[in-house]
BALUM-952372 format. One line per field, with one value per residue (C-alpha): x, y, z. Coordinates in steps of 0.2 Angstrom, whole numbers, plus 2048, in hexadecimal, padded with zeros to 3 digits. Layout:
c1	[X  ...] .
c2	[Y  ...] .
c3	[Z  ...] .
% end
This chain:
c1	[8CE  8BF  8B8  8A7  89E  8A4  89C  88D  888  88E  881  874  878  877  867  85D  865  85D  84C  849  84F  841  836  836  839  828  820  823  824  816  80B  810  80A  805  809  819  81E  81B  827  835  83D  83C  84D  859  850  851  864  86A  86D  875  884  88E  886  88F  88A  877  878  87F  872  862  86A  86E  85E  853  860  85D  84B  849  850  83F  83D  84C  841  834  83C  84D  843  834  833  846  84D  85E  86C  86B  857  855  864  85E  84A  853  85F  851  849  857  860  850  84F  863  85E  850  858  869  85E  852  863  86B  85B  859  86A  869  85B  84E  843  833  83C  846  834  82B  83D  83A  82A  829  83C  835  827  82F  83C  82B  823  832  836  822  825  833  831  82C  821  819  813  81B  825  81B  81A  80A  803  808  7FA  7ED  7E5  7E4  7D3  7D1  7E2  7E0  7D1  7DE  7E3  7D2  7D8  7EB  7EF  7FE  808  7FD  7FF  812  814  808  815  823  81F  818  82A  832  827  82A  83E  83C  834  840  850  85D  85D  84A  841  830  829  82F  82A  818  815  81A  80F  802  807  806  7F7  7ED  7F3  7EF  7DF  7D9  7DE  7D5  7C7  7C3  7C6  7BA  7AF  7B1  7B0  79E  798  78B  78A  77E  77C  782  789  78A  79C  7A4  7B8  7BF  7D1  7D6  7EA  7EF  7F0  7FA  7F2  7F1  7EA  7D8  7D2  7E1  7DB  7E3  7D8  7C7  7CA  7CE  7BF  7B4  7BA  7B7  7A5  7A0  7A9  7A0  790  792  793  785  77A  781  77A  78A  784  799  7A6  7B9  7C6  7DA  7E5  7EA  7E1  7E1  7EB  7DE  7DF  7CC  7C1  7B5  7B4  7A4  7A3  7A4  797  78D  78D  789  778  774  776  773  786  794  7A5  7B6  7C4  7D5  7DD  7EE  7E7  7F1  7E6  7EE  800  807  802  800  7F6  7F2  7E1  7CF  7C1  7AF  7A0  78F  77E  777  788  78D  79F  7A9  7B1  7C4  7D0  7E5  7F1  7F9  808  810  81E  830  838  827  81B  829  81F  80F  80A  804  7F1  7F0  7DC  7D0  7BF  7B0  7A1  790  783  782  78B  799  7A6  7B7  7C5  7D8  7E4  7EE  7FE  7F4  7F0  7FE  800  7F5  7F1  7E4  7DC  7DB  7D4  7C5  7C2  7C2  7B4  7AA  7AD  7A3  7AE  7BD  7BE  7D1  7D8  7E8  7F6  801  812  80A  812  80E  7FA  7F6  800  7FE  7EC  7ED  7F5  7E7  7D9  7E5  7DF  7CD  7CD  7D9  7CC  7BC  7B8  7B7  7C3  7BD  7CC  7D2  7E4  7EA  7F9  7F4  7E3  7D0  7CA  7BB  7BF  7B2  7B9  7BD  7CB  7C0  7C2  7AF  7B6  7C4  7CE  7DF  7E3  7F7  7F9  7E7  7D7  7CC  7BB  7B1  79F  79D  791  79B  795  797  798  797  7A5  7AF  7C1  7CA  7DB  7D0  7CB  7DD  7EA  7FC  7F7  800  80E  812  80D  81B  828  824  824  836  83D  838  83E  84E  84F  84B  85B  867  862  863  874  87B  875  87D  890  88D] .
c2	[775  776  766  75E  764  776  775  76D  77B  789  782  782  792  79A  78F  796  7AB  7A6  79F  7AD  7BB  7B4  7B3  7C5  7CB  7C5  7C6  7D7  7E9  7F0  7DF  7D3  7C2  7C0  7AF  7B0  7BB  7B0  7A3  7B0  7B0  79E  798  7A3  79E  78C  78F  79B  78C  783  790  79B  7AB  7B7  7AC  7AB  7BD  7C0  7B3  7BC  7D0  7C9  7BF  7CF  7DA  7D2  7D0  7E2  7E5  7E2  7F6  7FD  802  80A  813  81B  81A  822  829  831  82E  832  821  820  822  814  809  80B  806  7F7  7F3  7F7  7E8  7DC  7E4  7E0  7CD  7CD  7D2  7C6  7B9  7BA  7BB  7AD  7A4  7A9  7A4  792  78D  791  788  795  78E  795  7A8  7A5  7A3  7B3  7BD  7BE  7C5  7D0  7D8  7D9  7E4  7ED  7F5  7F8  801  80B  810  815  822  829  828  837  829  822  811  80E  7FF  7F5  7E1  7E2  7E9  7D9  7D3  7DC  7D0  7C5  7C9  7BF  7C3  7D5  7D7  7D4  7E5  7EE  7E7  7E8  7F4  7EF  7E5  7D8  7D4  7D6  7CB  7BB  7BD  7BA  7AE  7A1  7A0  79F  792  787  78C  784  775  770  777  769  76E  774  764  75D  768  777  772  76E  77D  787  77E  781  796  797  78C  797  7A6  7A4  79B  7A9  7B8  7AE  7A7  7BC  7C0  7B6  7BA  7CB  7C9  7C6  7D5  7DB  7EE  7FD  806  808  817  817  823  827  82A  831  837  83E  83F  84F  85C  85D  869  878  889  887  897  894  88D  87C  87B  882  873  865  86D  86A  858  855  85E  850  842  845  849  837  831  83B  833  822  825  82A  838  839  83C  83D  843  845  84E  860  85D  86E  880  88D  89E  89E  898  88D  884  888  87C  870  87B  879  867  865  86E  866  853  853  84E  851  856  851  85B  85B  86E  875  886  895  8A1  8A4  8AD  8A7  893  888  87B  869  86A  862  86A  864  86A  864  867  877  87C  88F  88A  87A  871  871  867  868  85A  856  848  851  848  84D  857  855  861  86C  879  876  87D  86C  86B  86A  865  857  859  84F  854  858  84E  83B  82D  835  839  83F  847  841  846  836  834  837  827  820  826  81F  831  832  823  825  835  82E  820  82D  837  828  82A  81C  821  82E  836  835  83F  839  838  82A  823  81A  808  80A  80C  7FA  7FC  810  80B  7FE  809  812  803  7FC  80C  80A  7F7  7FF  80C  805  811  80F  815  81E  823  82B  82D  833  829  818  810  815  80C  80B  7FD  7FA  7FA  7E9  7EC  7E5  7F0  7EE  7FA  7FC  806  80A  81C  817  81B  821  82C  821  822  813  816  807  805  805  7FD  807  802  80B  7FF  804  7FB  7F6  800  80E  812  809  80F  805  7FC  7EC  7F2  7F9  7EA  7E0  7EC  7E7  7D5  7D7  7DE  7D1  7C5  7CB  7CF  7B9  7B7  7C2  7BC  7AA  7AD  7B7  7A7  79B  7A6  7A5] .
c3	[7E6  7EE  7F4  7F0  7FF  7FD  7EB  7F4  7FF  7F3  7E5  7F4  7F7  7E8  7E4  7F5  7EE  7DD  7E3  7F1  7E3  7D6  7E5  7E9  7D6  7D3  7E3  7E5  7DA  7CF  7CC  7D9  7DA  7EC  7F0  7E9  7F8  806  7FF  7FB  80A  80A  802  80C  81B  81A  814  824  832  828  823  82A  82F  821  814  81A  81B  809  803  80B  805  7F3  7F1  7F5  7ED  7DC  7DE  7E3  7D2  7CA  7CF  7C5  7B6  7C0  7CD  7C2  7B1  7B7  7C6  7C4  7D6  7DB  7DC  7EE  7F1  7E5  7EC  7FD  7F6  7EF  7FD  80C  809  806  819  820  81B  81F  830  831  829  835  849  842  83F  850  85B  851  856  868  869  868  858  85F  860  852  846  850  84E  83A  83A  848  843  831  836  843  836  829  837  83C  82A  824  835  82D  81B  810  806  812  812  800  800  80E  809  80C  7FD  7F3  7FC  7F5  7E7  7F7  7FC  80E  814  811  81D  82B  829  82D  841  83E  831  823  831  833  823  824  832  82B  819  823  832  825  81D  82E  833  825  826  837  834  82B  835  83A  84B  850  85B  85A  866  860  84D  855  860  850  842  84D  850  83F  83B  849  842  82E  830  83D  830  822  82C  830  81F  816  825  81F  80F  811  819  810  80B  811  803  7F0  7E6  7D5  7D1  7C0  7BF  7AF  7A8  79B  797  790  78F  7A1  7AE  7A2  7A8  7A9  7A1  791  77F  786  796  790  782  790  79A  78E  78C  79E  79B  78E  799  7A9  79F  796  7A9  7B1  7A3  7A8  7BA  7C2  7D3  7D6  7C9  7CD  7C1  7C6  7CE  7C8  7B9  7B6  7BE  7C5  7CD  7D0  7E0  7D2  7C2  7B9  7AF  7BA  7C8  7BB  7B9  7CB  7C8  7B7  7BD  7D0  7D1  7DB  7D0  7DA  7CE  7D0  7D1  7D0  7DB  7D8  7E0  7EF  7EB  7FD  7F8  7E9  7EE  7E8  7EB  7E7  7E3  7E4  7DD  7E4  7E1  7E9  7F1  7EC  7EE  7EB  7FA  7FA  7FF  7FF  7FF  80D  807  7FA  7EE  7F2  7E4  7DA  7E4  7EF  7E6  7EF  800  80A  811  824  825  820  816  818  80E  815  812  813  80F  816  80A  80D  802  7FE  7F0  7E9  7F6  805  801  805  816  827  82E  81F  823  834  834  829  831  841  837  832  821  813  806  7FF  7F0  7EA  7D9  7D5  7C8  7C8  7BE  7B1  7B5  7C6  7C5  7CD  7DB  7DF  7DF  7EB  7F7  7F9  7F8  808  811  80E  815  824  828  823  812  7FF  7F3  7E3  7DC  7CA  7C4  7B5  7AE  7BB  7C0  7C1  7D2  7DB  7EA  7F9  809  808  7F9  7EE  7DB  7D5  7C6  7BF  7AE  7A9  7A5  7A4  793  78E  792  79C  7A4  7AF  7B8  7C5  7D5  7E5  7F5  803  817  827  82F  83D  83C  849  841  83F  84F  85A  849  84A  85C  852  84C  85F  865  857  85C  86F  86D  864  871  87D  86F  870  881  886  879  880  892  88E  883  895  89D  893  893  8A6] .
% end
């Protein structure tokens, strides 16, 4: 029978599983509540030196496991990936806090509080580093994102990109874990309540710095979507229809005072060099046209491409996606260039997943861009989120986002990641006209890219380097 202390520490157990599994079920996914997230890994943490080591391991896997459960629906309902893709999205995460969870355990009980607290964060964003390098989805998945209703604490990533962010979600847990470990000394629990202190109140002393910038210049943009029908043939009885819907949307918004309109991705399949219609549109209302184009004019590549129409220009600047979806667009041929339009503000193209990888944004924030122009298409539950992928590249890079997806979100975000308007087009045709503030802001990601996650992965090593030299000191 097991003995009242046995039934002691398995109820505190299971109690620190269940707390860090609610933690991370709602501070993380499709509409996360950001605080939530820094005090998931909170439980498990402050459980790990005080049981044995499988059993603080089981705690931190299971805790994120179950919370990681929050994208079941989304990821096999809608999206339609394979068992093991979404076991690995779902088990990546709860491996990494198992990892983080176990070192931070090991350092604190050989006496290494100080190293034990850095271990969790800088092994946290070590691994996300590693993994946006080698993932065909880039940056999709990264903690940071659950940050991005979190205004001041999303400016640090115009100096350190996403893992800045990363780091600060973890090293407050581990700091508090600490100061309350059995073992840790007053010292150790002063010299890190002050790490931590330093650290958070410089990342939101800079972000409400920021914050306050004022802006250069304004542009007022119109974004519109209509649902169906889906990319039809743009010369068939279903496209000249849908055409002529776009027609009356954009002329709704040219009256409104909109100079830029966006509408999504492939919103239509064309064999022709131009549209037009919407050439036409260009001249009529002084307005530059962003369309979405399924491009079949060139036998030897589909492209994804994006077609804009400006005022005075015989022929519509193009651009081709570059990130294309795995087993969506295998039947597109993948753009190897960048487009800047001429003229000023400086404007610069993307297609809806380039968003979510850092070569986009550092390539703008290379060519001075103000602002991009994105058509997109999203999953229809995952419009917040798949939207503030691509707002976190303009804060990263120094840029606005006007951005317009069918089936997800409507956004026009400053380079701050502030959303001055906003629509939902998840389950609806939608259309929003807004004035976006534009910058000519030079970032300290854009111009040095990943200098801090080279810098984690550096100061990792050295972490564990001091432990395995003092451990070998200690055996001796």
């Amino acid at each position: 029978m097991a003995s009242n202390v046995d039934r002691k520490w398995l109820a505190l157990g299971l109690s620190a599983t269940a707390l860090s599994a609610l933690g991370w079920w709602h501070g993380s996914g499709l509409h996360p509540l950001w605080w939530l997230t820094w005090l998931a890994p909170l439980p498990v943490l402050l459980l790990a030196p005080r049981v044995r080591a499988r059993w603080a391991a089981l705690a931190a896997f299971a805790a994120y496991a179950l919370g990681g459960l929050n994208q079941w629906d989304y990821l096999h309902g809608y999206i339609g990936l394979p068992l093991p893709t979404i076991l690995l999205a779902i088990g990546g995460p709860a491996l990494m806090l198992t990892l983080c969870t176990l070192l931070f355990r090991q350092l604190l009980l050989r006496g290494r509080a100080i190293a034990a607290v850095l271990a969790v964060p800088t092994l946290w964003v070590a691994i996300e580093y590693l993994n946006t390098q080698l993932s065909p989805h880039g940056t999709f998945g990264s903690i940071a994102y659950t940050q991005m209703d979190a205004l001041p604490i999303l400016q640090v990533a115009a100096v350190t990109g996403l893992w800045g962010i990363s780091l600060l979600l973890l090293l407050l847990p581990a700091a508090l874990a600490m100061q309350m470990a059995p073992a840790a000394s007053k010292r150790d629990r002063a010299a890190v309540a002050a790490i931590a202190v330093l650290l958070l109140g410089a990342a939101l002393g800079y972000g409400c710095w920021r914050l306050q910038q004022p802006a250069t210049t304004v542009m007022r943009i119109g974004l519109v979507s209509l649902e169906k029908p889906i990319r039809p043939a743009l010369h068939s009885a279903d496209g000249q229809a849908l055409e002529a819907r776009y027609v009356a949307a954009i002329d709704r918004l040219a009256d409104r005072g909109a100079r830029t309109v966006v509408i999504p991705e492939t919103s239509f399949a064309n064999a022709d060099a131009t549209v037009p219609a919407f050439a036409a549109l260009a001249q009529r209302h002084d307005l530059v046209v962003d369309t979405g184009i399924d491009f079949k004019g060139d036998p030897r590549a589909e492209r994804n491409m994006s077609m804009v129409f400006q005022p005075g220009a015989v022929a519509p600047s193009t651009y081709s996606k570059r990130h294309l979806i795995p087993g969506f667009e295998d039947h597109y041929t993948p753009g190897d260039s960048y487009r800047m339009l001429d003229g000023t503000p400086r404007v610069g193209l993307a297609i809806c997943k380039d968003m979510d990888f850092h070569d986009i944004g550092h390539a703008y924030a290379a060519r001075d861009a103000q602002l991009l122009l994105v058509p997109a298409w999203d999953f229809s539950v995952d419009g917040w989120l798949h939207s503030r992928m691509a707002i976190m590249r303009g804060v990263e890079g120094g840029f606005a986002v006007a951005r317009a997806a069918r089936s997800g979100r409507l956004t026009l975000s400053d380079d701050r990641g502030r959303v001055v308007a906003e629509a939902s087009s998840e389950k609806h045709d939608a259309e929003l006209v807004g004035n976006l503030p534009l910058r000519t802001a030079h970032t300290l990601y854009g111009r040095w890219g990943n200098w801090f996650a080279w810098l984690d992965l550096a100061a990792l090593l050295a972490l564990l380097a001091g432990a395995a030299r003092r451990s070998l000191h200690g055996r001796r």
